[in-house]
Every structure is written in C-alpha cells, then in structure tokens.
C-alpha positions in Angstrom: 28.5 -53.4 11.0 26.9 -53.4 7.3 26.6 -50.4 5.7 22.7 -48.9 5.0 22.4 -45.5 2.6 19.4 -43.6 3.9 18.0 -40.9 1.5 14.9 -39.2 1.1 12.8 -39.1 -1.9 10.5 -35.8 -1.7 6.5 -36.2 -0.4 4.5 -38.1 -2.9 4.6 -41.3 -5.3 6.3 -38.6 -8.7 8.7 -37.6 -6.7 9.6 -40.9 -5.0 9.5 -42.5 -8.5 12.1 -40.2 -9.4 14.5 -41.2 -6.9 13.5 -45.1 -6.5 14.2 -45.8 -10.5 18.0 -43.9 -10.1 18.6 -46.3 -7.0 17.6 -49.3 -8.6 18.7 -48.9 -12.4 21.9 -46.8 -11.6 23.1 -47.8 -8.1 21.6 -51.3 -7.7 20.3 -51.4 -4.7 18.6 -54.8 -3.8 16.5 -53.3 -0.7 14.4 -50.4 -0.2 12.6 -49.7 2.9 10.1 -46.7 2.9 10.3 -45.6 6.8 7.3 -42.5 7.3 4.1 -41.5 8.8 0.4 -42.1 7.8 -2.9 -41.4 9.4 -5.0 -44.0 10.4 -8.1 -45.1 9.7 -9.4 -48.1 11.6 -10.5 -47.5 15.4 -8.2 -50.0 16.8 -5.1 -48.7 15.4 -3.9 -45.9 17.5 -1.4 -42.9 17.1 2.2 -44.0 17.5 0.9 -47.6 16.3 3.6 -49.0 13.6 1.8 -50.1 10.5 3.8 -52.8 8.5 2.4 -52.4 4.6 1.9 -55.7 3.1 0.6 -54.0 -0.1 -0.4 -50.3 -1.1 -3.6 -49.3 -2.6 -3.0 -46.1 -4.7 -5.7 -42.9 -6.4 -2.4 -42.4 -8.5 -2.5 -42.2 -11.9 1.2 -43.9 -12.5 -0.2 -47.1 -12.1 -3.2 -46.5 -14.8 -0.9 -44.8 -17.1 2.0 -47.8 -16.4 -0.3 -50.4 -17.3 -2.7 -48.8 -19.8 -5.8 -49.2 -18.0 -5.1 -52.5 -16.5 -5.3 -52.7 -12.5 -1.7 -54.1 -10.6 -1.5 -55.1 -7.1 1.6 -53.6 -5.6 2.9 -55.4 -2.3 5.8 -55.8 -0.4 8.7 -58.3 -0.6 7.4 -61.5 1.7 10.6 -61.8 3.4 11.4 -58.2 4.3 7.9 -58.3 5.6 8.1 -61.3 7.8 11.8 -60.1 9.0 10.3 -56.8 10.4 7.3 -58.4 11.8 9.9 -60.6 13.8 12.3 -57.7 14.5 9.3 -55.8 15.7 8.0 -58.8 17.9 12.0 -59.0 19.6 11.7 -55.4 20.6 8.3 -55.7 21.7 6.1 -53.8 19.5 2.9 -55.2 18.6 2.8 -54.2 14.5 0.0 -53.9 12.8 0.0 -55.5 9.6 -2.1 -54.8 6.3 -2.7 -52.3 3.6 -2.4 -48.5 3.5 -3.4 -46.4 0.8 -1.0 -44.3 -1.5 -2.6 -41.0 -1.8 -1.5 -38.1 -4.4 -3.8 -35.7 -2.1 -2.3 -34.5 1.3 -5.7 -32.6 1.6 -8.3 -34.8 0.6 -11.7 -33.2 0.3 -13.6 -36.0 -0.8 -13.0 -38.0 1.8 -12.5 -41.1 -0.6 -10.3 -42.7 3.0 -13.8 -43.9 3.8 -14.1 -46.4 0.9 -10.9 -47.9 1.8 -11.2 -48.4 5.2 -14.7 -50.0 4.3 -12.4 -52.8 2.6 -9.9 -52.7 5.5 -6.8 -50.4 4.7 -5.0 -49.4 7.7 -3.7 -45.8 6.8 -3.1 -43.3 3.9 0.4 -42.3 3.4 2.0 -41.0 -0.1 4.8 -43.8 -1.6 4.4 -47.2 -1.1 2.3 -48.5 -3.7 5.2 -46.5 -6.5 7.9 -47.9 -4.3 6.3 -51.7 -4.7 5.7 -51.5 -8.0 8.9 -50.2 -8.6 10.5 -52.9 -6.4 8.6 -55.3 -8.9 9.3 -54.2 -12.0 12.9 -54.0 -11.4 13.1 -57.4 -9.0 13.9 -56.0 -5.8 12.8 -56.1 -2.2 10.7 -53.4 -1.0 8.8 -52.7 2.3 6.7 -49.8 3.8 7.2 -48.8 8.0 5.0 -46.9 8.8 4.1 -45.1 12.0 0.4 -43.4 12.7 1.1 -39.6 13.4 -2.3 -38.5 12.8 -6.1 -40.0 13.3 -8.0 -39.5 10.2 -11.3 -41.8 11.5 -10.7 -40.2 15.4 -9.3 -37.0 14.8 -5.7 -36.7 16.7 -2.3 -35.9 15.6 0.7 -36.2 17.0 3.3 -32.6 17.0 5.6 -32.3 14.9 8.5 -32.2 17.9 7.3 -35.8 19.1 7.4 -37.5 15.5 11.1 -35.7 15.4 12.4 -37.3 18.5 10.0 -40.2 19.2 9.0 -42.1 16.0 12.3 -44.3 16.3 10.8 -47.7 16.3 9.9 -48.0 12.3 13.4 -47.0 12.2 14.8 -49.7 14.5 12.4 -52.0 12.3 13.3 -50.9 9.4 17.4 -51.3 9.8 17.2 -54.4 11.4 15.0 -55.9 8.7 17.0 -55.0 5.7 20.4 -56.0 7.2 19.4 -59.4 8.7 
C-alpha cells in the first residue's frame, strides 16, 4: 500500500553515482536500497546466503578524488539496517551482516579480494560504498542487500536462470525495510 520506485543504476560505482545524485538532489528521495549480487569470500558464507552491508570498502577512486586524499568510511543508515535484519529474521533468513567491498574491476587479476577478506569483508560487489557516501553527503538513508551468486574463496556460481527467478529474498528484505 506505499508506493516504492525501483530503478536501476548501470554496473559499477560511476554509473551508479550518476543516477544516485539525480534521485537525491532532483527527486528527493529519502531511501535508497541497493538490492544485487556479490561473490563471497569468507568459507562460512554460502551461495544464496543474503549479505546485509553495514559499510562498503571501495578500490574506487571517487572516494580519493571526493576527499582529496583523505580516507571516508562509507556505511549504511543504522535503522534501515536493523529494519532488514528484523524483516529478514520474521521471514526466517539467517542474514549475514558486515562489510563487502565496492570493486571498479569485475575481472580482478590481482586478486586484491584476499586482503579484504584477511580483515573480514564478506563479498565484492560494485555500488555500495558510492551509494553510502552518497546517502551521507546528501543526508539520506541508504542500505546494500545483497545476495551471494558466486564463490570467489570456493569457487561456485549460481546460473544466471536461478538468480532471475530465485534471488527474491533481498527483494522481500529490501521492500519491507524501506517501507516500515
């Protein structure tokens, strides 16, 4: 009964930028929700696992070029967080809940996903650390849903047909969060 716009905003932190600043500055909308995929890289996180970002490590150079140099954390809004842990909990998923890693390479030949899962990061995706900052900078409420379609530590991937037609839960998440 409340109306939700969903969009998408292109593969990567640019391109997301792009579409993130026109929502917030133009539209004003309070709540974003980044719903997508990652790959994991912790053994106990499995594929089909939902990740919940509580803050986004980035390789991106927005951030460096944003803040001249200086380093900014980028994490989620508290309550959307907590919300979609609970909503989560109510429909019986078991989220996992931590920091992913906002990549600029899809194809990442140096292998740099082992230095942050040394320090704990869950998965590698492509947004949420621009979509946080952004959220910040403009004083809005931002969260990243994620859920595992690939194995980077264990190898695995999930087809492209099952994240299509099965990867519905960050979705559930996702809506019930940002409309409670």
């Amino acid at each position: 009964g409340k109306r939700v716009s969903v969009q998408g905003t292109g593969m990567g932190q640019p391109s997301l930028s792009i579409y993130v600043n026109e929502l917030f500055q133009f539209y004003n909308v309070q709540k974003a929700v980044r719903v997508g995929t990652c790959g994991a890289v912790q053994k106990d996180i499995a594929l089909r696992d939902v990740i919940l970002a509580e803050g986004a490590c980035s390789d991106s150079g927005l951030n460096t070029m944003r803040f001249n140099g200086l380093h900014f954390a980028p994490v989620a809004d508290f309550e959307l967080l907590t919300k979609a842990y609970s909503v989560a909990e109510k429909i019986g998923i078991k989220p996992n809940v931590g920091l992913c890693v906002s990549s600029d390479m899809f194809y990442d030949p140096t292998e740099n996903w082992k230095l942050w899962a040394e320090y704990g990061v869950m998965g590698v995706e492509m947004e949420a650390a621009e979509l946080y900052t952004l959220a910040a900078k403009f004083k809005r409420k931002a969260l990243a849903v994620l859920t595992v379609s690939d194995h980077i530590l264990l190898g695995g991937e999930t087809s492209a047909e099952e994240r299509q037609v099965t990867f519905t839960n960050m979705m559930k998440i996702a809506l019930e969060a940002v409309t409670a």
